[in-house]
C-alpha positions as CSV (number, residue, x, y, z in Angstrom):
1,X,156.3,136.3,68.6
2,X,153.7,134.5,71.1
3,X,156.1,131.6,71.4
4,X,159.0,134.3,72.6
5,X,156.6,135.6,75.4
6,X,156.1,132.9,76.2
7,X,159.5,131.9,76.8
8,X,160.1,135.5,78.4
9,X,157.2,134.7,80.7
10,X,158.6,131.1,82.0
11,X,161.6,132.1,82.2
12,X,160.7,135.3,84.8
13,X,158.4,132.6,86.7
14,X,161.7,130.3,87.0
15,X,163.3,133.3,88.3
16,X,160.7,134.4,90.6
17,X,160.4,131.0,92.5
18,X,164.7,130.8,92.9
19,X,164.5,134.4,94.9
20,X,161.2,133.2,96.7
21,X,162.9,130.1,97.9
22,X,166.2,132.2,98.6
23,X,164.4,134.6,100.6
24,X,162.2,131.9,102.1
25,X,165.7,130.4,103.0
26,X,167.4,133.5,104.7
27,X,164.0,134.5,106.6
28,X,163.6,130.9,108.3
29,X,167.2,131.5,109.1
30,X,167.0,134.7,110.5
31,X,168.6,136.8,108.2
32,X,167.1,140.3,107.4
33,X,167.8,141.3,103.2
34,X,167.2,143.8,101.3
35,X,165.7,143.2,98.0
36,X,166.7,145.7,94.9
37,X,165.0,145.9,91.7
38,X,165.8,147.5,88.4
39,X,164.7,146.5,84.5
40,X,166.4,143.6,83.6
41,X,168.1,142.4,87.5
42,X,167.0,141.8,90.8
43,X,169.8,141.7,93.7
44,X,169.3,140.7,97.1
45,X,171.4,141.3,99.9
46,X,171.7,139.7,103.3
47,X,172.2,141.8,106.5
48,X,173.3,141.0,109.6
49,X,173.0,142.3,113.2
50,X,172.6,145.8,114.3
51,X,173.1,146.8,110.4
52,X,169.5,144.7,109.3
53,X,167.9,146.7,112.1
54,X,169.3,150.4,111.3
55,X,168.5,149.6,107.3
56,X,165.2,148.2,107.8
57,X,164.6,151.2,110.3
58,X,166.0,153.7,107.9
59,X,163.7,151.7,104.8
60,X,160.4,152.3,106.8
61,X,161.1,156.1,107.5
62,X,161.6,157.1,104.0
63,X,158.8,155.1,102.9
64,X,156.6,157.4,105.3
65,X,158.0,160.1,104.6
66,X,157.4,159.3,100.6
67,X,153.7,158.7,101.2
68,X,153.4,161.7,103.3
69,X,154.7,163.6,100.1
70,X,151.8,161.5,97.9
71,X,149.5,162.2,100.0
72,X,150.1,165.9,100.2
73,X,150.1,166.4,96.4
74,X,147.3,164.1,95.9
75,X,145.4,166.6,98.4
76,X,146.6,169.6,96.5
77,X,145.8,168.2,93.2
78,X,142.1,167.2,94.0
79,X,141.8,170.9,95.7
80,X,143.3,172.1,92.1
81,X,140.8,169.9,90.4
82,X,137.7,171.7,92.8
């Protein structure tokens, strides 16, 4: 069972440094991408022009609007917990 982990764990480690060095590659080129995760795949996808700038833009907003929503119910919470 060890020797399977640790044949799981090389092979995310072999993974990990191929998207590095693709995204390494696209960034030194320019190239804004968008990086998805789920359980068992990773895709990333290149973006170009005036598209990178309204998805990246459009990234960053719901990602403050999310941790306005944390924060809010993490201030409720504690006030619950008082």
């Amino acid at each position: 069972m060890l020797k399977a982990q640790q044949k799981r764990l090389r092979r995310a480690c072999r993974q990990l440094r191929g998207q590095q060095l693709q995204l390494l590659t696209m960034e030194l080129a320019g190239v804004v991408a968008v990086t998805i995760h789920t359980v068992g795949e990773t895709l990333t996808v290149p973006l170009h022009g005036d598209a990178a700038a309204q998805v990246a833009n459009t990234l960053l907003e719901v990602l403050r609007e999310r941790r306005q929503l944390l924060r809010r119910e993490a201030t409720v919470l504690q006030a619950e917990l008082m």
